[in-house]
GUDRENNU-581941 format. One line per field, with one value per residue (C-alpha): x, y, z. Coordinates in nm, 2 decimals. Example, Ala and Ser with C-alpha at 12.3 -4.5 7.8 and 13.67 -1.06 7.14 Angstrom:
BEGIN
X: c(1.23  1.37)
Y: c(-0.45  -0.11)
Z: c(0.78  0.71)
REM end
This chain:
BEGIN
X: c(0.00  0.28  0.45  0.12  0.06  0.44  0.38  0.06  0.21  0.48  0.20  0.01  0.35  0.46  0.17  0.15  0.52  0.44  0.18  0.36  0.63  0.38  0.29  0.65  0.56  0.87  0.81  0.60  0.82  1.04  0.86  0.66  1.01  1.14  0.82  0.82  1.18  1.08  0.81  0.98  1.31  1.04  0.90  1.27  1.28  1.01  1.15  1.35  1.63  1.78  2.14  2.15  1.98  2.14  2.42  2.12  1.90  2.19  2.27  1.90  1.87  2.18  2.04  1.73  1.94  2.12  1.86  1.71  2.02  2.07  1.72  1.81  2.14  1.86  1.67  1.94  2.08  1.71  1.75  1.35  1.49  1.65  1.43  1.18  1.42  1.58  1.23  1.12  1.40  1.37  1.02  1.16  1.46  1.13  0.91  1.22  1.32  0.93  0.91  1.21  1.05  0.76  0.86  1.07  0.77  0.63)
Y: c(0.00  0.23  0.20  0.26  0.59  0.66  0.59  0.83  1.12  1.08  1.11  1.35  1.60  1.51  1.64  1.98  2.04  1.99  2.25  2.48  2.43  2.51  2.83  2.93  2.93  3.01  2.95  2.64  2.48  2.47  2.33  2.08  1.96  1.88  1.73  1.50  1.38  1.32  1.11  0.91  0.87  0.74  0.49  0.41  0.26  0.07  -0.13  -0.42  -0.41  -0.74  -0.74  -0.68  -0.37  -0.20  -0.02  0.09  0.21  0.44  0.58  0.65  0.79  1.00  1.16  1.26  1.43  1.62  1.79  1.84  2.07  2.21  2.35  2.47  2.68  2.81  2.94  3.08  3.27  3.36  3.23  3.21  3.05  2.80  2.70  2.66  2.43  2.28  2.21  1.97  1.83  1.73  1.59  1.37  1.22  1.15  0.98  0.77  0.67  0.63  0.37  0.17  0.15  0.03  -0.24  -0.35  -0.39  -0.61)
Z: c(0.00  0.09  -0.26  -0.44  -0.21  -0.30  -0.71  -0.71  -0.52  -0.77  -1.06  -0.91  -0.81  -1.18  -1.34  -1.11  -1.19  -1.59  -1.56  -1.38  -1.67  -1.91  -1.72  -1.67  -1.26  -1.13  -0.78  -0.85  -1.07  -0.79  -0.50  -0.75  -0.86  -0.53  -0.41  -0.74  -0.64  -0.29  -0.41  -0.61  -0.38  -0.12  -0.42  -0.45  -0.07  -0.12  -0.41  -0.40  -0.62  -0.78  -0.75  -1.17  -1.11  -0.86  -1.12  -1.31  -1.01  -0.89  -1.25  -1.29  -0.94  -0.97  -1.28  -1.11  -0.83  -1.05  -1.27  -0.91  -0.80  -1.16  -1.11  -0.78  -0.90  -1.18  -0.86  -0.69  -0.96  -1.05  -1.40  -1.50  -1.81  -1.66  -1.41  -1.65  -1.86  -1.59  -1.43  -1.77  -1.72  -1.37  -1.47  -1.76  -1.50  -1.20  -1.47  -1.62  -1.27  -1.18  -1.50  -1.37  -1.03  -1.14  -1.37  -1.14  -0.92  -1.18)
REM end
């Protein structure tokens, strides 16, 4: 129960961040994006990784981390552009990682 509560927060925080994308919310972009990386980090926990997927699982979760604090440096240095940019891209990385969770919960 607690991984599908942690897969639909992720789907839910995905889909606010994409429309705040689409509106160019600044401020929204950035709290949707670190709530859809929380989500899914927590979906991450709840998974049991096979040994062959470990490597991949760290890679994917990696990426997801870094468009996470590329976004954040975008904040900081109040680069609207780049937070908007940065803040698709931080979506793409949570539903990628998302994906992987899920089919490994298959």
């Amino acid at each position: 129960m607690a991984l599908l509560t942690a897969e639909f927060a992720t789907e839910q925080a995905l889909a606010s961040l994409r429309q705040a994308v689409t509106g160019g919310l600044i401020t929204e972009i950035a709290q949707w994006a670190a709530l859809a990386t929380e989500a899914v980090m927590e979906a991450a926990r709840l998974v049991d990784v096979p040994g062959e997927s470990a490597a991949s699982c760290t890679t994917i979760r990696d990426s997801v981390i870094s468009c996470l604090d590329a976004m954040t440096t975008a904040v900081e240095a109040d680069d609207a552009d780049g937070v908007v940019t940065r803040g698709e891209l931080v979506g793409d990385a949570v539903a990628n990682f998302a994906v992987f969770l899920k089919e490994l919960g298959t």
